[in-house]
C-alpha positions as CSV (number, residue, x, y, z in Angstrom):
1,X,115.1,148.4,66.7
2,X,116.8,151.1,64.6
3,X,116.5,151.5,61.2
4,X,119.1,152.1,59.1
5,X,119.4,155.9,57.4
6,X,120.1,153.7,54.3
7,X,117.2,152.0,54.3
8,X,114.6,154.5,55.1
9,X,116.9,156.6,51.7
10,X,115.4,154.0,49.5
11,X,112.3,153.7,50.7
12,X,111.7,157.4,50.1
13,X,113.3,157.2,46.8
14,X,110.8,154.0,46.0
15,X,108.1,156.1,47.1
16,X,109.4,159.0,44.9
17,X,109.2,156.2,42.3
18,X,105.7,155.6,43.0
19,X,104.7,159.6,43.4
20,X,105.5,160.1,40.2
21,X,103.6,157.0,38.5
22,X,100.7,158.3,40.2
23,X,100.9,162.3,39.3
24,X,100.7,160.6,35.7
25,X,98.1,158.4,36.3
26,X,96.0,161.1,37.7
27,X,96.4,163.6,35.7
28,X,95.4,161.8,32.5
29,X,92.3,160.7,34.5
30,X,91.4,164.4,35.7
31,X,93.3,165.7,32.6
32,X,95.1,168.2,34.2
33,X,98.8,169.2,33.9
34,X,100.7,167.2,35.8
35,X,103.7,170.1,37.0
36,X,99.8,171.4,38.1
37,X,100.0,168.8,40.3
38,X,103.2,168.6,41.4
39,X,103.3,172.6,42.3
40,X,100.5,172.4,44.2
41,X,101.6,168.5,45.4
42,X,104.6,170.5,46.8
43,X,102.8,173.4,48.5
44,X,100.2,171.1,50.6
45,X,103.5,168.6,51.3
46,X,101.8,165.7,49.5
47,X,104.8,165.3,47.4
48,X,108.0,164.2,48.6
49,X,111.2,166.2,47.7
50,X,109.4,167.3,44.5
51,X,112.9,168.7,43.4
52,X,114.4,165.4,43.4
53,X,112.0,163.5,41.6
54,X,114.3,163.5,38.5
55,X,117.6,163.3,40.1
56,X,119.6,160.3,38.5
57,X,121.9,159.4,41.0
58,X,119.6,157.8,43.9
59,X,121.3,158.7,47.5
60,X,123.7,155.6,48.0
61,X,124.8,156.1,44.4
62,X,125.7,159.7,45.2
63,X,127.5,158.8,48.7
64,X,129.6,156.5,46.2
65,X,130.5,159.6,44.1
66,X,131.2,161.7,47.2
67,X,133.3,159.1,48.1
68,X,135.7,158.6,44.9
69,X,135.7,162.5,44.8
70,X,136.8,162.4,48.2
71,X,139.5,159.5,47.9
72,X,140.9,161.5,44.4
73,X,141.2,164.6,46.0
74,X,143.2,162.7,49.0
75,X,145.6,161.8,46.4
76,X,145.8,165.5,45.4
77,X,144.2,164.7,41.9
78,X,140.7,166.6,42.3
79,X,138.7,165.5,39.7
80,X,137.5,167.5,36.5
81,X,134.0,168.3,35.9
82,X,134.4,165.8,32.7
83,X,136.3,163.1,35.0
84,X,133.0,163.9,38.0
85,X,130.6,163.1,34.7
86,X,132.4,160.4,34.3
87,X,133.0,158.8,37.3
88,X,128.4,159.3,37.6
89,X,128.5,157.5,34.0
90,X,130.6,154.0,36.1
91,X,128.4,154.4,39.1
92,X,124.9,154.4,36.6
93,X,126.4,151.9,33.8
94,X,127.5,149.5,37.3
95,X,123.6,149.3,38.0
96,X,122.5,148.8,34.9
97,X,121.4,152.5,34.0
98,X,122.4,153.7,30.9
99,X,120.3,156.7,30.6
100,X,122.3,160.3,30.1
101,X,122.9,163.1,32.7
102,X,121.5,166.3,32.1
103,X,123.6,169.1,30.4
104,X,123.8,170.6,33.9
105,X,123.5,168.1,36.1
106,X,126.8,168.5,38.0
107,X,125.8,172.2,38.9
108,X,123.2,170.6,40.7
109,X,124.9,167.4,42.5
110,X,127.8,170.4,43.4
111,X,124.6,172.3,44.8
112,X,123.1,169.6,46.5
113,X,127.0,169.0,47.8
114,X,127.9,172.5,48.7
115,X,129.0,172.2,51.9
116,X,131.5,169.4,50.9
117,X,132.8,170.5,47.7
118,X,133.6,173.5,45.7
119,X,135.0,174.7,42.4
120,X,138.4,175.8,41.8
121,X,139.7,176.4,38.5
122,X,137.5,173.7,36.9
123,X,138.8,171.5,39.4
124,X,136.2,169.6,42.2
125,X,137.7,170.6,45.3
126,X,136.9,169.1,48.8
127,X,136.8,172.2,51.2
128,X,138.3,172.0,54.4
């Protein structure tokens, strides 16, 4: 039986989730710092994707936003940076998150994204 890609996403995210509870949990118990833990965490690969573990957009959410980037920029209307915050905003508020993005959080989505997007002139760009 195969697994979906999907499925095994969310897992990981939900033990991301958990990773995190835990680094919390144990550090107040040992007190020690808990980015302490995480480097280390990291180094030994007890921690999973320590880089992610406060990305907002979970991996389904962000094929969504690749794919109304994608779909805009077919209709030769590449979105803004604003409209890209924007359009993360509908996918978070449609899930019931109302939490804020990060002053530079589309520098790192566009990192994350590199080899599908660039920007040109402010604009988000698919590159071909």
């Amino acid at each position: 039986m195969k697994v979906g890609e999907d499925k095994i996403r969310l897992a990981l995210e939900e033990i991301r989730k958990n990773i995190k509870q835990l680094v919390e949990e144990t550090s107040r118990k040992y007190q020690l710092n808990q980015e302490l833990l995480y480097k280390y965490g990291e180094s030994s690969n007890i921690l999973v994707d320590y880089n992610l573990k406060n990305q907002k957009l979970n991996h389904l959410q962000e094929k969504e936003l690749i794919e109304k980037i994608k779909d805009l920029n077919d209709l030769g209307e590449a979105p803004s940076i604003q409209k890209l915050r924007v359009l993360a905003y509908g996918i978070l508020k449609k899930n019931g998150d109302f939490s804020s993005l990060g002053k530079s959080w589309h520098s790192t989505f566009l990192a994350r994204q590199a080899n599908l997007f660039k920007v040109d002139k402010g604009k988000v760009k698919t590159k071909v």
